[in-house]
N, C-alpha and C positions, 0 to 999 in steps of 0.2 A: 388502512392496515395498522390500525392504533393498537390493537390486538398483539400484534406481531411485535410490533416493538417492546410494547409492556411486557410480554412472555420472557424475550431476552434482557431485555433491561432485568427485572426481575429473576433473574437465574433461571425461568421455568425449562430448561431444555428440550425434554419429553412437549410439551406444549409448542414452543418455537420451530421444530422440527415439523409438528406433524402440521400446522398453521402452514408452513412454507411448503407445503405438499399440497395441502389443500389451495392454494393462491396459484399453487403453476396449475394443479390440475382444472382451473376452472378459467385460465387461460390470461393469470393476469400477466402482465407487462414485468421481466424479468427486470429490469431496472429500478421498476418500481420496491420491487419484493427490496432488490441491493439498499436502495435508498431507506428504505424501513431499519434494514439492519443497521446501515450507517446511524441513524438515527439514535437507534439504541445504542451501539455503540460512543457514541457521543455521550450518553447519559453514563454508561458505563464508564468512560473517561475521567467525568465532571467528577463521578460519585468516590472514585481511586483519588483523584487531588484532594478531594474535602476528604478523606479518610476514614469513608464510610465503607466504601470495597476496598480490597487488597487485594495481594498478587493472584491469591488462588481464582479470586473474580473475573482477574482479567485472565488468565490461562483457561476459566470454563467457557467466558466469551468468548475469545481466540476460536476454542475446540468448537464452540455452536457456531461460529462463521465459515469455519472448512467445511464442516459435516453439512453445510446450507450451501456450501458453492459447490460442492461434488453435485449435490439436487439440481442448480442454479445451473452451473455451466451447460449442461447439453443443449440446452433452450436457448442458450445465447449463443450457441456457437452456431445453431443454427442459422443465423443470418440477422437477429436481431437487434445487432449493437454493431452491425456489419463489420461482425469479425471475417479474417479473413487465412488460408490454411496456407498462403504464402506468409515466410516470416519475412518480416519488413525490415527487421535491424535485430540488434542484439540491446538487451537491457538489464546491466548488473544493480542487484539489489538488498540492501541489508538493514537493520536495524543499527545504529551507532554503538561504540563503545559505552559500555555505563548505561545502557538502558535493553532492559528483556522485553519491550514493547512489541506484540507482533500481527495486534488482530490487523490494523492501517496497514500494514508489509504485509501479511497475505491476500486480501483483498486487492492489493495493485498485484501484485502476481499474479493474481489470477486474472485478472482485465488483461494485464500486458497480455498474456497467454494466448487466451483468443482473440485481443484483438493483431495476431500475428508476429506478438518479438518472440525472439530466443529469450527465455529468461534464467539467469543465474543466481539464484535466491540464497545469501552465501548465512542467514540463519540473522540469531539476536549477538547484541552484548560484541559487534566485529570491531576491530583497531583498525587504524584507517592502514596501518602497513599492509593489512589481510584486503582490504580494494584495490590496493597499488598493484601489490602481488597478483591480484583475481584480473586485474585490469589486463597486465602486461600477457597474461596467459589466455584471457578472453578476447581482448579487444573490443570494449563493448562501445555502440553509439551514445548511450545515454548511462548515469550512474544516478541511483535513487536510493536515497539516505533517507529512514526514517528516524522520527525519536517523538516519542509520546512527550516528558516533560522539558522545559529550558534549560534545564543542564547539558541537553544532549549538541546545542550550538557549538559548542570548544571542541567536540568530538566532531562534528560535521565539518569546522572550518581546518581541522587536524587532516578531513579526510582529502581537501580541497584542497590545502597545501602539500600533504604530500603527492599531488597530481599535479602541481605545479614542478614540484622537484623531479621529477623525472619527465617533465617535459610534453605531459599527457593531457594538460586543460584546456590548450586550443584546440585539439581534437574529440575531446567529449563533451558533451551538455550534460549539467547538474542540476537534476532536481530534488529538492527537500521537502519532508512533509512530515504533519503532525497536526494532534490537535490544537498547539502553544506559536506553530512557527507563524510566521507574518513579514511583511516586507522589511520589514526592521533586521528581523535577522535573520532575512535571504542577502542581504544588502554587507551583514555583518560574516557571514558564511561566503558571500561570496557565490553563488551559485544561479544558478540561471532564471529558476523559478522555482516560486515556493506552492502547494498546496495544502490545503487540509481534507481533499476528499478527494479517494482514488477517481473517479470517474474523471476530476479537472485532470488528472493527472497524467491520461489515458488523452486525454486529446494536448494536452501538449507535445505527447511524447511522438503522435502523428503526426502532428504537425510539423515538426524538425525534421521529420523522418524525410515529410514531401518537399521539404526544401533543398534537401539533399539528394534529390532524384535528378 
């Protein structure tokens, strides 16, 4: 699917779209199609750091990863990522303060989704006081912090501490994710576990979920 990648990676949208049309229509492995996009999305990432793309880049990837999971999702919910139409938990979700990063945040949104949580998707650019808030009124099992660059750590361990001050960190798992985070600073965040690709993210999130059964 080197095709598909390079279409997104390269802005082609009209191309990307119609490529992921063609991959489900001929019965490939919905996953597989996800992992292409990751893939490009990665490139798209790399090419924002070295300041080759800019915002607009990543707001038209963002826009060709939804318009590919509305595609994407029916196929998967059909049973194969064995999603399931019981929800399993509750799963609050944002992008950190100081960063509009959202393509990483809507692709676990959408995993979460069929793979069975409630998801509360509370947008980019959140202060960690607006998770506490979202917290106390949701109650979710799991809270998932994204942030595309390293500046977004002070804002995640913001969001961690204040879940500590009101008392809410022994009852929730935290997980962080980006294309920059690493055990370094899940360890310095404080947080449960760290990702860089929705799909690790989707099986941890299961996992707690069975432990708590």
């Amino acid at each position: 699917m080197q095709d598909l990648v390079n279409a997104v990676a390269e802005m082609m949208e009209d191309d990307a779209l119609a490529l992921t049309r063609k991959y489900l229509d001929q019965g490939a492995p919905p996953v597989e199609i996800l992992n292409a996009y990751k893939d490009a999305l990665g490139i798209v990432g790399k090419r924002f750091e070295e300041g080759i793309y800019f915002v607009p880049e990543l707001i038209l990837a963002g826009e060709m990863m939804k318009s590919a999971s509305e595609l994407i999702k029916p196929h998967m919910a059909a049973g194969e990522t064995g999603a399931s139409s019981n929800k399993v938990g509750k799963f609050l979700l944002g992008t950190v303060e100081g960063d509009i990063h959202d393509i990483g945040k809507d692709m676990v949104h959408m995993l979460m989704d069929i793979n069975g949580f409630e998801v509360r998707d509370l947008g980019v650019d959140v202060p960690a006081k607006r998770f506490c808030d979202e917290y106390k009124d949701f109650q979710p099992d799991i809270v998932g912090l994204s942030g595309l660059l390293t500046l977004s750590y002070d804002s995640m361990k913001a969001v961690v501490d204040c879940l500590k001050e009101i008392g809410a960190r022994d009852k929730v798992k935290v997980i962080i994710g980006g294309g920059q985070v690493d055990e370094h600073a899940c360890k310095y965040v404080q947080a449960d576990a760290w990702v860089t690709d929705a799909v690790t993210g989707v099986k941890y999130a299961l996992q707690w979920m069975e432990g708590r059964a």
